[in-house]
C-alpha atoms as an extended CHARMM CRD file, in Angstrom:
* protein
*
       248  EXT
         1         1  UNK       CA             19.6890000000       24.0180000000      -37.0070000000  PROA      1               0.0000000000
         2         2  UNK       CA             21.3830000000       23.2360000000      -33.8430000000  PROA      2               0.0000000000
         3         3  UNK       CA             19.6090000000       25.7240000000      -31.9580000000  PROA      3               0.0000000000
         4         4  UNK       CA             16.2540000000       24.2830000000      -32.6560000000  PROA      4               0.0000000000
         5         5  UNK       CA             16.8670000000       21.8060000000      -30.3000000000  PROA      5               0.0000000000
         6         6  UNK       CA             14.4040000000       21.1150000000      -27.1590000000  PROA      6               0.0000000000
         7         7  UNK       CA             17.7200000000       21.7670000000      -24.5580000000  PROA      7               0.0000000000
         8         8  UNK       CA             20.8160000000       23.6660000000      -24.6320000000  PROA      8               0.0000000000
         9         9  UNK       CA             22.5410000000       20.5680000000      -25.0480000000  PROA      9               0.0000000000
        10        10  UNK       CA             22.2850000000       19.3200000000      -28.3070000000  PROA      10              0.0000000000
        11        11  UNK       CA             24.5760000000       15.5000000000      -29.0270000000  PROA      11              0.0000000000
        12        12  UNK       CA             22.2760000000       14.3250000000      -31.9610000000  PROA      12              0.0000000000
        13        13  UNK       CA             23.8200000000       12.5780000000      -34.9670000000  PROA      13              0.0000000000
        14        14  UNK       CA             22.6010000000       10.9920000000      -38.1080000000  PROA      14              0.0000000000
        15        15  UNK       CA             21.8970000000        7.2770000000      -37.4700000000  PROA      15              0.0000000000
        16        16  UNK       CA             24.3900000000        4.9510000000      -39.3920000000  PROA      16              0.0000000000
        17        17  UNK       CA             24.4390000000        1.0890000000      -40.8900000000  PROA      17              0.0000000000
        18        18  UNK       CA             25.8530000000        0.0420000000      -37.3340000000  PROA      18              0.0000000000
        19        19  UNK       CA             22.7930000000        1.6100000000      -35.9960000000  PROA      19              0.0000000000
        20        20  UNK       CA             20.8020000000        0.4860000000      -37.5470000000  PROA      20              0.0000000000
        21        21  UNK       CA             22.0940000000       -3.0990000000      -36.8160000000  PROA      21              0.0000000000
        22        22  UNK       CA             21.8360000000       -2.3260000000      -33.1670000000  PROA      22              0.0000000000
        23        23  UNK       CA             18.6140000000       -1.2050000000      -32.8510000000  PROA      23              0.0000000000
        24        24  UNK       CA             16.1560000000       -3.6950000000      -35.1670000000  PROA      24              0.0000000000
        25        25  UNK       CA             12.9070000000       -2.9750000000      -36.5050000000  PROA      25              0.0000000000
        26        26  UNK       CA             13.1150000000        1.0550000000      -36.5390000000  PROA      26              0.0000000000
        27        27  UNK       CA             11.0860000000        2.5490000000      -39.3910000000  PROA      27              0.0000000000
        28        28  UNK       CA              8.9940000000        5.0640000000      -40.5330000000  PROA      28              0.0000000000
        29        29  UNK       CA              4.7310000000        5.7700000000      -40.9290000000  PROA      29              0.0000000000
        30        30  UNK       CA              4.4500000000        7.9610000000      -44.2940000000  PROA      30              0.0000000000
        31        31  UNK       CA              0.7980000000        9.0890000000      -45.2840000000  PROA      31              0.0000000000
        32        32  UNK       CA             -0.6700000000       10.9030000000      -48.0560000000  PROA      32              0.0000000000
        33        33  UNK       CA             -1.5840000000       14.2500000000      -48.3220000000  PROA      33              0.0000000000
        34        34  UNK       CA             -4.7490000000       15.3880000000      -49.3960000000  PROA      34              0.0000000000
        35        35  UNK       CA             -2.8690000000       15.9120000000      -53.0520000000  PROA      35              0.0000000000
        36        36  UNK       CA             -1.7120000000       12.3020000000      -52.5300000000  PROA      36              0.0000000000
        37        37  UNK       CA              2.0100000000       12.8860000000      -52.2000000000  PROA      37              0.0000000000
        38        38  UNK       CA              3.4550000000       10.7770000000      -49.2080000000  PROA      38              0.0000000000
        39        39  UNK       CA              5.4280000000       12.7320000000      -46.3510000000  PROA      39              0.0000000000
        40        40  UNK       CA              7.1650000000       11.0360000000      -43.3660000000  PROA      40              0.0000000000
        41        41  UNK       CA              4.7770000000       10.8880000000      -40.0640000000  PROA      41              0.0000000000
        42        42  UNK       CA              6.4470000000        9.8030000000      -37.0570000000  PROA      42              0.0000000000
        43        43  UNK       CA              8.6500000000        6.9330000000      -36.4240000000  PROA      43              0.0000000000
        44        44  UNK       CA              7.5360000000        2.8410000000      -36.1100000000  PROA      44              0.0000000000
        45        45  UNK       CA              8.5610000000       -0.2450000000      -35.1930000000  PROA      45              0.0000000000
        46        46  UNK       CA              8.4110000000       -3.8430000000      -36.2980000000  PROA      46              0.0000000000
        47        47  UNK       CA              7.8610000000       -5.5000000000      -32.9740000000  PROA      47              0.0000000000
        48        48  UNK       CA              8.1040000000       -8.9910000000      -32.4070000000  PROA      48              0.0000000000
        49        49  UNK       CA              7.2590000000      -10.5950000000      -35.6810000000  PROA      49              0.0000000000
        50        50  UNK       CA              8.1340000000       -9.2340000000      -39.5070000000  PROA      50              0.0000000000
        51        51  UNK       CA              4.2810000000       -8.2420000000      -39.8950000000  PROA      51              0.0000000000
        52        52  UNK       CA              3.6640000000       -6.3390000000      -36.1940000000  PROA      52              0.0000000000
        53        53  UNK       CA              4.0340000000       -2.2990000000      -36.5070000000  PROA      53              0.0000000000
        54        54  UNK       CA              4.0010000000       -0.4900000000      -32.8230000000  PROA      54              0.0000000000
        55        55  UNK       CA              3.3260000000        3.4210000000      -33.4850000000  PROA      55              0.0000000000
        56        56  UNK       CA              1.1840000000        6.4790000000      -31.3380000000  PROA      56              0.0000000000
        57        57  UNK       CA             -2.2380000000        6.6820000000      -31.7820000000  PROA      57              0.0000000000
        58        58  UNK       CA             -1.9650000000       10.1720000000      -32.3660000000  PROA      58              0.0000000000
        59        59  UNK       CA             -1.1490000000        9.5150000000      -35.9590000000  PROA      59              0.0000000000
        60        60  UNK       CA             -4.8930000000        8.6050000000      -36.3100000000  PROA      60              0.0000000000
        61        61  UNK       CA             -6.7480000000       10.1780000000      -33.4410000000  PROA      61              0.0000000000
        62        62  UNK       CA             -6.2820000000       13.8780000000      -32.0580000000  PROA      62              0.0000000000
        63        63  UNK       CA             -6.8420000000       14.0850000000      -28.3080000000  PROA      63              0.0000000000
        64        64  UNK       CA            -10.6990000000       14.1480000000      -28.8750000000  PROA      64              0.0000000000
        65        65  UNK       CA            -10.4950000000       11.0000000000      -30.3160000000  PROA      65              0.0000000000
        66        66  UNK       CA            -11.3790000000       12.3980000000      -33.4180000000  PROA      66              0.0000000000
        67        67  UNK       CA            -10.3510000000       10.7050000000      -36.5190000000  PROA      67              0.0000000000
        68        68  UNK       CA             -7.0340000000       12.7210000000      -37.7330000000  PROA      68              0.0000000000
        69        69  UNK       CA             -5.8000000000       10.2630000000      -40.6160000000  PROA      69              0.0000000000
        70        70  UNK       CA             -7.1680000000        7.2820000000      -42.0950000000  PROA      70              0.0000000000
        71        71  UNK       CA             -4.6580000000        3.8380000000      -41.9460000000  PROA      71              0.0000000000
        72        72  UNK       CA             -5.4090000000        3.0250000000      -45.5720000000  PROA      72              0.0000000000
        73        73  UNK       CA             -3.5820000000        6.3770000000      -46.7680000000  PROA      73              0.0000000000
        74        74  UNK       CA             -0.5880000000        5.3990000000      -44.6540000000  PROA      74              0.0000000000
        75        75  UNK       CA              2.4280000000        3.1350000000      -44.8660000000  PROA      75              0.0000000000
        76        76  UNK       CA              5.3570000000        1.6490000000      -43.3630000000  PROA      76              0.0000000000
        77        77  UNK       CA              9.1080000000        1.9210000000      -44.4750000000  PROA      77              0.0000000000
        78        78  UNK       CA             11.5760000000       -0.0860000000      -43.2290000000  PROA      78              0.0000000000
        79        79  UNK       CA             15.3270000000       -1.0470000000      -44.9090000000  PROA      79              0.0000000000
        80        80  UNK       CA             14.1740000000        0.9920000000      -48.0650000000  PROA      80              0.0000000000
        81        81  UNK       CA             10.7070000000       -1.0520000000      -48.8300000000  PROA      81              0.0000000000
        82        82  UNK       CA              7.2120000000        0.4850000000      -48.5560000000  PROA      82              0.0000000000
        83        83  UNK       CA              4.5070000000       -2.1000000000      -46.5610000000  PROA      83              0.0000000000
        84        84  UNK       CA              0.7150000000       -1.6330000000      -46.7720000000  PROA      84              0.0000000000
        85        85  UNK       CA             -1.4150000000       -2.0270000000      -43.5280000000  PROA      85              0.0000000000
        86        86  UNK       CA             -4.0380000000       -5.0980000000      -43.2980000000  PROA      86              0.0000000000
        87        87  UNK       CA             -6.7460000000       -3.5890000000      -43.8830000000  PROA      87              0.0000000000
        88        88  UNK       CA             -9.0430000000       -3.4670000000      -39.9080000000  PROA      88              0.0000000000
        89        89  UNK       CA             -5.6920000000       -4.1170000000      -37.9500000000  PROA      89              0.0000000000
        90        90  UNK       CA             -5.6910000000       -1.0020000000      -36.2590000000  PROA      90              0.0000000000
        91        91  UNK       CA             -5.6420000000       -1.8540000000      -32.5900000000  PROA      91              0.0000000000
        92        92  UNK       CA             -5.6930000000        1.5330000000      -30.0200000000  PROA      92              0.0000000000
        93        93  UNK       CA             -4.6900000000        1.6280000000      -26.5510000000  PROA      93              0.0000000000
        94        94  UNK       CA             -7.4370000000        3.7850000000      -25.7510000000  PROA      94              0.0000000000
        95        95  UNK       CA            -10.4800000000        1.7200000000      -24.2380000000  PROA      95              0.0000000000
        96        96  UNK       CA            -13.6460000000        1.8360000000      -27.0340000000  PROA      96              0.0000000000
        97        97  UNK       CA            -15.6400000000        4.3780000000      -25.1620000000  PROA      97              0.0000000000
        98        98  UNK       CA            -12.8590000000        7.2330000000      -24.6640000000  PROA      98              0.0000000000
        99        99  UNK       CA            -12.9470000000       10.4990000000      -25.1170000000  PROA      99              0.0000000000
       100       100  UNK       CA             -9.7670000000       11.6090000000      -24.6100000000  PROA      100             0.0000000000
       101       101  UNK       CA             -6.0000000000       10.4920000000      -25.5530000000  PROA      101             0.0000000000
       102       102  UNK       CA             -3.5850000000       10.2480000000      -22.7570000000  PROA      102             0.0000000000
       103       103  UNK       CA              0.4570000000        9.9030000000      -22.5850000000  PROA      103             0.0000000000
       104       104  UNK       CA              0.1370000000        6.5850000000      -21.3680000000  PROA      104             0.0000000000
       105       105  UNK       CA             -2.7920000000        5.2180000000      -24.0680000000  PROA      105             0.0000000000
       106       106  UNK       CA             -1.2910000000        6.9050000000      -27.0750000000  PROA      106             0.0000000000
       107       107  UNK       CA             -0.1440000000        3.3800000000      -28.4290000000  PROA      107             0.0000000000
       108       108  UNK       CA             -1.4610000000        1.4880000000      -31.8250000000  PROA      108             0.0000000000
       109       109  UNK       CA             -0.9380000000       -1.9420000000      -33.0480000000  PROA      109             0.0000000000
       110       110  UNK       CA             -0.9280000000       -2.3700000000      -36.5420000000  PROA      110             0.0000000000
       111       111  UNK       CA             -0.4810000000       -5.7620000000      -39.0090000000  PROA      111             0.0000000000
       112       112  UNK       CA              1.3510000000       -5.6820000000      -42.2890000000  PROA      112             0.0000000000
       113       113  UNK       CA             -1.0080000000       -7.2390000000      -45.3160000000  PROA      113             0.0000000000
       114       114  UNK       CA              2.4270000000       -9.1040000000      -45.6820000000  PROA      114             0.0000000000
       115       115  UNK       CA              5.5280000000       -9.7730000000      -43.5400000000  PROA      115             0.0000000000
       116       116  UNK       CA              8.5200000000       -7.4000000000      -44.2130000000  PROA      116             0.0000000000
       117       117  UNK       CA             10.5800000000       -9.8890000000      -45.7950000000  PROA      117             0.0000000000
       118       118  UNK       CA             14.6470000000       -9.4930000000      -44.7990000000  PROA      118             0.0000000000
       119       119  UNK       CA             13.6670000000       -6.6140000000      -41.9710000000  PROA      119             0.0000000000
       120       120  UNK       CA             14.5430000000       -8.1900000000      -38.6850000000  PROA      120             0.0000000000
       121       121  UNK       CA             12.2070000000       -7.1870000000      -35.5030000000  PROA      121             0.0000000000
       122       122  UNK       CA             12.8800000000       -5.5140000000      -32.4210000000  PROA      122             0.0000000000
       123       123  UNK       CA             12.7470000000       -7.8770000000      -29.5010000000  PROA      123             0.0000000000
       124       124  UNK       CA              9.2630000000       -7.7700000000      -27.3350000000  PROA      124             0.0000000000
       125       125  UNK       CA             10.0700000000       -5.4410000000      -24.6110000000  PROA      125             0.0000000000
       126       126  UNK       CA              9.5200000000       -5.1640000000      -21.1010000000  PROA      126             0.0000000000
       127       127  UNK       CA             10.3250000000       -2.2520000000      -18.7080000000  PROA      127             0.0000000000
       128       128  UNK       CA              8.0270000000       -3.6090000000      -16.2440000000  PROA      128             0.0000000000
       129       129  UNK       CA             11.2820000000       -4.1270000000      -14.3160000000  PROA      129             0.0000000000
       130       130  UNK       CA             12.2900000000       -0.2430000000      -13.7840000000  PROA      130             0.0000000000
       131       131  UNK       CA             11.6530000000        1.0840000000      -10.7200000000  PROA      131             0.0000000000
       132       132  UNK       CA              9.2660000000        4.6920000000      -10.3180000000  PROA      132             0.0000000000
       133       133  UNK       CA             10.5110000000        7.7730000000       -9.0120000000  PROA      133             0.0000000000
       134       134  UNK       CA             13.0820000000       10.5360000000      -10.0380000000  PROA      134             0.0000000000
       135       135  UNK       CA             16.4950000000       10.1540000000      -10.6430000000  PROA      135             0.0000000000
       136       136  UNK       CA             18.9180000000        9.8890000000      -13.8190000000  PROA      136             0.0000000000
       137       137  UNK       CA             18.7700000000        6.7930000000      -16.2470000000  PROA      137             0.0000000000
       138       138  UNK       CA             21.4790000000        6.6830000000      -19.2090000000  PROA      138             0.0000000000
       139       139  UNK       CA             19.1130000000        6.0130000000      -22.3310000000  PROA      139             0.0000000000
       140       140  UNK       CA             19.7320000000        6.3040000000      -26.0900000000  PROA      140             0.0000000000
       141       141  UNK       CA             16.6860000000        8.1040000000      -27.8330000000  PROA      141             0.0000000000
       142       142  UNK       CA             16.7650000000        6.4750000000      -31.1650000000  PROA      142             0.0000000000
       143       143  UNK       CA             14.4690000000        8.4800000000      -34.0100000000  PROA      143             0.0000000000
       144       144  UNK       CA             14.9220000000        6.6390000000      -37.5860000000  PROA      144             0.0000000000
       145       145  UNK       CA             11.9640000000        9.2850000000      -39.1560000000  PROA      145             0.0000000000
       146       146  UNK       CA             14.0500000000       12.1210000000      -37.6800000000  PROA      146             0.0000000000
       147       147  UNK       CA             11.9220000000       15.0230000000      -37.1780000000  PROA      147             0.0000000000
       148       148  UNK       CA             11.1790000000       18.8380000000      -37.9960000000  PROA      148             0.0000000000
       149       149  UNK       CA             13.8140000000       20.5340000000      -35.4550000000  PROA      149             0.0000000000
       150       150  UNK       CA             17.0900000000       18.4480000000      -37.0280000000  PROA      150             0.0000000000
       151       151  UNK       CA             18.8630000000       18.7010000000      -40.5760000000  PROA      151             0.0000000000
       152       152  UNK       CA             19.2540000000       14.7220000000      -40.9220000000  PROA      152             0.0000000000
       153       153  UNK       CA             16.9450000000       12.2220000000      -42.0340000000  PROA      153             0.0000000000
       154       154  UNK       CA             17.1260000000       10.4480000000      -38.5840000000  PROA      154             0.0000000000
       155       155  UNK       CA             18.7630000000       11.3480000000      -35.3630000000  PROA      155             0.0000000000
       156       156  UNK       CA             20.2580000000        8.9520000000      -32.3440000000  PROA      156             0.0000000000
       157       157  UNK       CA             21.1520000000       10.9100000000      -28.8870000000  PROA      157             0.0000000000
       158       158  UNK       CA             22.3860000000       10.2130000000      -25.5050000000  PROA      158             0.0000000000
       159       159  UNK       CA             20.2620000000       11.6470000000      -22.9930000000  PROA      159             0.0000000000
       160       160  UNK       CA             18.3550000000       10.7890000000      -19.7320000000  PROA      160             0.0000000000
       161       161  UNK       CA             15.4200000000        9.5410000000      -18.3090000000  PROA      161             0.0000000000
       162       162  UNK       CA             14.6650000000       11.8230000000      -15.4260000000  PROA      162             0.0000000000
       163       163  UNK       CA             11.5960000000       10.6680000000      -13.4730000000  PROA      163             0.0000000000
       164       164  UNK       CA              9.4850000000        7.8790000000      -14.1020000000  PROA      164             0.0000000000
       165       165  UNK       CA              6.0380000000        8.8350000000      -12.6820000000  PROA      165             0.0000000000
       166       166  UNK       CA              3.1590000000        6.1010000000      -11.1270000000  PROA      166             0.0000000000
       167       167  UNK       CA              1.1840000000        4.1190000000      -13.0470000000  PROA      167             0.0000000000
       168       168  UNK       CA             -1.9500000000        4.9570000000      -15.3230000000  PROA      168             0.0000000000
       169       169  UNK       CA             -5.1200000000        2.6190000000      -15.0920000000  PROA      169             0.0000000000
       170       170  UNK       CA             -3.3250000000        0.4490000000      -17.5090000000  PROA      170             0.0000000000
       171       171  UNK       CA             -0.5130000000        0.2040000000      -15.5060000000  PROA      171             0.0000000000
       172       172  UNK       CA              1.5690000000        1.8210000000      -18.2120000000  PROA      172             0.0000000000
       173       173  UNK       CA              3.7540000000        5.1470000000      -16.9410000000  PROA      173             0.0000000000
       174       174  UNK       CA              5.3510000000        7.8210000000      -18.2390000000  PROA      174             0.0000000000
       175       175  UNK       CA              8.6860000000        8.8180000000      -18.2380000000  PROA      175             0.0000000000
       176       176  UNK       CA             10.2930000000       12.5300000000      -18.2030000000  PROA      176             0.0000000000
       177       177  UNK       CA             13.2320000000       12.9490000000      -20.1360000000  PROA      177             0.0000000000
       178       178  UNK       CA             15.5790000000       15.2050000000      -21.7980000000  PROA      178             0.0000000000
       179       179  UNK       CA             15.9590000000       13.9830000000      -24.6420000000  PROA      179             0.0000000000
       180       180  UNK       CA             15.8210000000       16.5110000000      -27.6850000000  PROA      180             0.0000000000
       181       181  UNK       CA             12.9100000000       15.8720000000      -30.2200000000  PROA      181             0.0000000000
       182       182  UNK       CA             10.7120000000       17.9400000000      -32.4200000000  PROA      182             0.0000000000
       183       183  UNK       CA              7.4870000000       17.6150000000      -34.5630000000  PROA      183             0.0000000000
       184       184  UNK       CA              7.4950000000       14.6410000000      -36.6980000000  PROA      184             0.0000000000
       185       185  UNK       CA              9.8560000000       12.6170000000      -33.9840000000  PROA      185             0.0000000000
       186       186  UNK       CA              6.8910000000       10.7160000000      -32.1590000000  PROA      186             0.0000000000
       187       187  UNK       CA              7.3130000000        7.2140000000      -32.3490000000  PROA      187             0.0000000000
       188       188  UNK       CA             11.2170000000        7.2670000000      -31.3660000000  PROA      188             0.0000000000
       189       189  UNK       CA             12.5860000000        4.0970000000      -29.2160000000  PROA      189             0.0000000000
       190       190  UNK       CA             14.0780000000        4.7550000000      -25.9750000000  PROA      190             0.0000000000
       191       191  UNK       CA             16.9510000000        2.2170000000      -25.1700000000  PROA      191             0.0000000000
       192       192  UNK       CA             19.1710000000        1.4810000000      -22.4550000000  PROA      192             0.0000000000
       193       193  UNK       CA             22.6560000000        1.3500000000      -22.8800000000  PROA      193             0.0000000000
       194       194  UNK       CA             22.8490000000       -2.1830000000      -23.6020000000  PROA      194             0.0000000000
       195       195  UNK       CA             20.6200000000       -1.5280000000      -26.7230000000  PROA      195             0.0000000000
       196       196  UNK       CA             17.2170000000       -2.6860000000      -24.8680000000  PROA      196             0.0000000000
       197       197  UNK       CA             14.0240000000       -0.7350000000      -25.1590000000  PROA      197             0.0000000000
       198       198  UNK       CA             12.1420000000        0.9150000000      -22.7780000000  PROA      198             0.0000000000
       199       199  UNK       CA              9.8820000000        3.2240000000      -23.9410000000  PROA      199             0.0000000000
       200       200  UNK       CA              8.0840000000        5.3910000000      -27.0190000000  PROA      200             0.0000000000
       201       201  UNK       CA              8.3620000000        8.6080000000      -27.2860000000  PROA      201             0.0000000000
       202       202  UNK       CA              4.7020000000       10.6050000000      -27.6550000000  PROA      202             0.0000000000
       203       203  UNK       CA              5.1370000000       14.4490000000      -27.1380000000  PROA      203             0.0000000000
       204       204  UNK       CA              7.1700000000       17.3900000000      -25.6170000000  PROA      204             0.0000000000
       205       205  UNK       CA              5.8260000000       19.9310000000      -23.4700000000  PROA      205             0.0000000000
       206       206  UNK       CA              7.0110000000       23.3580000000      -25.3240000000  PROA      206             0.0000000000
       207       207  UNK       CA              7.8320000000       21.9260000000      -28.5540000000  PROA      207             0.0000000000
       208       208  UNK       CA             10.6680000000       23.2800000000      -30.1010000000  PROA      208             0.0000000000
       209       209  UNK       CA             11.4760000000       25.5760000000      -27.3030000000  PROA      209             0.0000000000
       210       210  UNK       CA             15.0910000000       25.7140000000      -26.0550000000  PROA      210             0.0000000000
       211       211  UNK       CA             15.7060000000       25.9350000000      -22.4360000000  PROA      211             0.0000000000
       212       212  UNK       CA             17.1300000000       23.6290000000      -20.0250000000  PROA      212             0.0000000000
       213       213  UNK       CA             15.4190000000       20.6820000000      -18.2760000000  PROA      213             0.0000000000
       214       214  UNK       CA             12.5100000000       21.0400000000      -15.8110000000  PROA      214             0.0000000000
       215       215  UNK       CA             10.8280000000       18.1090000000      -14.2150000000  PROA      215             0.0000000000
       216       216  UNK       CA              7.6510000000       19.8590000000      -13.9240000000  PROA      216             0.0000000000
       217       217  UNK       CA              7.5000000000       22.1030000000      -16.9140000000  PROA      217             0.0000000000
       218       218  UNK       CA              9.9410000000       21.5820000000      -20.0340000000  PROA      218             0.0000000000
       219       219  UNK       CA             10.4740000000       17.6410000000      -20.2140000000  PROA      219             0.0000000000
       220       220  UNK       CA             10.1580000000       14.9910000000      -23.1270000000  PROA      220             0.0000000000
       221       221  UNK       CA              6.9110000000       12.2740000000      -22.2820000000  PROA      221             0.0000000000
       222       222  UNK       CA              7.3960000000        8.7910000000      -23.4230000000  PROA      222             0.0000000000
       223       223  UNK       CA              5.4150000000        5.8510000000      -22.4220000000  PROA      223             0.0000000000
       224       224  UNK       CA              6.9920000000        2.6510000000      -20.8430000000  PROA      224             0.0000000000
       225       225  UNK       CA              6.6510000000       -1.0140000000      -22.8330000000  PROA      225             0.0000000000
       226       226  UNK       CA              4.6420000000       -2.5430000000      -20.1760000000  PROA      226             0.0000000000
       227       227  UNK       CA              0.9010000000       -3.0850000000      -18.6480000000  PROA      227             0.0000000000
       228       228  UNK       CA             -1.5920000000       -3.4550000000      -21.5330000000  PROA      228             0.0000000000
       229       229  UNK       CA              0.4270000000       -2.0870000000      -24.2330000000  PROA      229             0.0000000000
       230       230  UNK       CA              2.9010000000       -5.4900000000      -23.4870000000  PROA      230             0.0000000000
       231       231  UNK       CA              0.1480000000       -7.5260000000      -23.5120000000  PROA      231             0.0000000000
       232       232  UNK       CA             -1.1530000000       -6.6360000000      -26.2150000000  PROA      232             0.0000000000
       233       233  UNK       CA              2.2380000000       -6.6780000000      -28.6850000000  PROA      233             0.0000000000
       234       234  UNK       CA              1.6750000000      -10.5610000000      -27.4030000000  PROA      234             0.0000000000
       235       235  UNK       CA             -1.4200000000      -10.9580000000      -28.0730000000  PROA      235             0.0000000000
       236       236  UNK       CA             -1.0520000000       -9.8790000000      -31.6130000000  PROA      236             0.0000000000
       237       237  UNK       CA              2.0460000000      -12.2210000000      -32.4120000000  PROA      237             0.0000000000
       238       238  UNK       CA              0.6110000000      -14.9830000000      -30.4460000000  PROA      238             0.0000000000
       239       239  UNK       CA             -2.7260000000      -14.4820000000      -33.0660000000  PROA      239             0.0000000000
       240       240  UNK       CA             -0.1180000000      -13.8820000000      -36.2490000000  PROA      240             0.0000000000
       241       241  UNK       CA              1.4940000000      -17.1720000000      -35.5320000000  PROA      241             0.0000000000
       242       242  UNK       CA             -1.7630000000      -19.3030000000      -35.2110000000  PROA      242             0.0000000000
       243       243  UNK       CA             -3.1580000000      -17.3890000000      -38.8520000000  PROA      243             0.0000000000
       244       244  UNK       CA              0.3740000000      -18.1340000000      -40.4360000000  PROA      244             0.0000000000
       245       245  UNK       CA             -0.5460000000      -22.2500000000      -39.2660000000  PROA      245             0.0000000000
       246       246  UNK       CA             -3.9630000000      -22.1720000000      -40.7810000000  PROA      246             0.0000000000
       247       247  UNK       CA             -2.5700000000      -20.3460000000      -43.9920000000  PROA      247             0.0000000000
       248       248  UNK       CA              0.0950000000      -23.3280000000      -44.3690000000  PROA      248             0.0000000000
C-alpha cells in the first residue's frame, strides 16, 4: 500500500491517543449510500464551539454546483459518537449565484442539532499571518478519516508547504504542498509544528499518482483559514452563543 502514495516519499502513520490530544476537534463526515449503509466521506472539524463542523463543499456540490449529496443523509463522528446536522445549517463559501467551485471557496459551515458533548474544539484559526510566495514550510498534514491510498483508518505526515499562491476574491489562498493524500482524505488539517492550523486540504492534482513534487503540475491544494472562510467560523459561534442565551 505504500506505493499508492501521491510522492516517492511516503512517512504516514496511523494517528494515536496523543494525537489525537494534540490536534482537537478532528473527525469524520459519513453519509449514506443509496442502500442506506453509512461509509466514511472526508475528514471534519469541530471548530470553535462543540456544535460548529468546518468541512469542503465538495461533499455536497460537484464543481457545477450541482447538488452531489444531501446534508440530512450525512453525519459527523467524533471520539466514537455519531452527531446529526441542524437541519438548514449548511453554510457554502461559494457566493449564491455561482456556477462553479473553486480551491479557495470549497469550504462549508455546518451546526450540530446538539453540541458534541466531551469532544473538545479546535481553536479558531488564522493564517492570515503567513506570508505568499514559494519556499518550504514544515507542516503536519493531519487526516483522522484516512483515505483510499493508505491501509490505516487515519494517517498523520510530515511534509511541506511549498508555495503559497495570491489571494482569491475572498482573500482566501491556496497552498501547494507535498503532502501525500488520496480519495476520501479531503477535509485533512494542515498544522504547523507547534500544533496550529493553517489550512484544509481540498484536492490533488493526479490523484493517486506517484511521482515526485512539481510546483506547477503534481502538488497537493489546500485552502488557508483566513478571508471569508475566518469570518465566517466567527460569525457562526458568535450566532451559537447568542441562541444558547435565549435557549437558557
Amino acid at each position: 500500500m505504500a506505493l499508492a502514495a501521491l510522492y516517492p516519499h511516503d512517512g504516514r502513520r496511523d494517528m494515536t491517543g496523543a494525537d489525537n490530544g494534540r490536534y482537537p476537534g478532528a473527525g469524520v463526515l459519513y453519509c449514506r449510500r443509496p442502500d442506506g449503509v453509512p461509509q466514511k466521506a472526508a475528514a471534519a472539524w469541530l471548530i470553535g464551539d462543540p456544535s460548529l463542523v468546518v468541512l469542503n463543499a465538495h461533499n455536497f456540490r460537484n464543481r457545477r454546483m450541482e447538488t452531489t449529496r444531501e446534508v440530512a443523509d450525512c453525519f459527523f463522528q467524533i471520539s466514537g459518537r455519531n452527531h446529526d446536522f441542524e437541519s438548514g445549517s449548511l453554510r457554502l463559501g461559494t457566493p449564491p449565484d455561482a456556477r462553479s467551485l473553486h480551491i479557495t471557496d470549497d469550504w462549508a459551515l455546518l451546526r450540530l442539532a446538539k453540541p458534541a458533548e466531551g469532544a473538545v474544539p479546535q481553536p479558531v484559526p488564522d493564517a492570515s499571518d503567513l506570508a505568499a510566495g514559494a519556499g518550504d514550510r514544515p507542516v503536519v498534514m493531519v487526516s483522522p478519516g484516512g483515505h483510499e491510498n493508505y491501509r490505516g483508518p487515519s494517517s498523520i505526515e510530515n511534509c511541506s508547504i511549498r508555495q503559497i499562491d495570491p489571494p482569491s476574491e475572498d482573500e482566501i489562498r491556496r497552498v501547494r504542498h507535498d503532502c501525500n493524500d488520496g480519495f476520501g482524505g479531503s477535509g485533512s488539517g494542515l498544522f504547523d509544528p507547534t500544533g496550529r492550523l493553517l489550512a484544509m486540504q481540498s484536492a490533488s492534482l493526479s490523484m493517486n499518482s506517484r511521482r515526485p513534487f512539481d510546483i506547477e503540475f503534481h502538488y497537493g491544494s489546500a485552502l488557508l483559514f483566513e478571508g471569508e472562510l475566518l469570518k465566517a467560523i466567527r460569525q457562526e459561534i458568535t450566532a451559537i452563543a447568542g441562541t444558547s442565551r435565549v435557549t437558557r
